[in-house]
C-alpha positions as CSV (number, residue, x, y, z in Angstrom):
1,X,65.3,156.6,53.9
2,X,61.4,156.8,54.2
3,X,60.9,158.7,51.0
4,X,61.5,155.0,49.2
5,X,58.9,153.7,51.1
6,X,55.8,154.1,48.9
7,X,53.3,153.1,51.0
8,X,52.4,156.3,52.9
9,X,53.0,158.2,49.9
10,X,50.8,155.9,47.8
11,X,47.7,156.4,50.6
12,X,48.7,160.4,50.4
13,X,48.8,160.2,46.4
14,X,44.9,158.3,46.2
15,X,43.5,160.6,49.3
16,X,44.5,163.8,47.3
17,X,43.1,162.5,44.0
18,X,39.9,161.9,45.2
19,X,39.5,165.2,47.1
20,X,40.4,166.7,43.7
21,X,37.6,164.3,42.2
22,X,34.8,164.6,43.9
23,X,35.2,168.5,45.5
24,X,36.6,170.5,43.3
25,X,34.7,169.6,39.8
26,X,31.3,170.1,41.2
27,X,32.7,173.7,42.2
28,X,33.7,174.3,38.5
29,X,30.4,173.2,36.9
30,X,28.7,175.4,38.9
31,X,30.0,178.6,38.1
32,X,27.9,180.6,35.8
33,X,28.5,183.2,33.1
34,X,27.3,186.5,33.7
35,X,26.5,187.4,30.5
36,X,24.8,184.5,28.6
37,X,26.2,185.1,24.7
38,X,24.0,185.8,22.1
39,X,23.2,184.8,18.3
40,X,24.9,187.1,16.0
41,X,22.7,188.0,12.8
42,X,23.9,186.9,9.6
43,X,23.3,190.2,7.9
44,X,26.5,192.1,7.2
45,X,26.0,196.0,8.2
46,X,26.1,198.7,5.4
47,X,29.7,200.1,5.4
48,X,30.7,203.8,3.9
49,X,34.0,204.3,2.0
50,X,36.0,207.2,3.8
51,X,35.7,210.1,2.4
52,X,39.9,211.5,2.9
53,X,40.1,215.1,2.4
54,X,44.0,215.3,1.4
55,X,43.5,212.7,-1.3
C-alpha cells in the first residue's frame, strides 16, 4: 500500500506549502482598492421630523 508510505507525500506536502508561501501572498498584497475610504466628519446632519398627513 503506497499511500502509508510518507515519504513522497511528505516531499509533495513541503513543495505545495512553499508555492503557497512565497507565490501566492505577494499576489494578495498587491491588490489595491479602487476606491481609497474616506474620513467621515463628526458633525451629525440636521434631521426634519415627518410631517404625516393622516395623523
Amino acid at each position: 500500500m503506497p499511500q502509508l508510505n510518507p515519504s513522497p507525500w511528505f516531499a509533495i506536502l513541503i513543495f505545495s506549502w512553499l508555492v503557497f508561501l512565497t507565490i501566492i501572498p505577494p499576489k494578495i498584497l498587491a491588490h489595491t482598492f479602487p476606491n481609497e475610504p474616506t474620513a467621515q466628519s463628526t458633525e451629525t446632519p440636521k434631521t426634519d421630523p415627518w410631517n404625516w398627513p393622516w395623523q
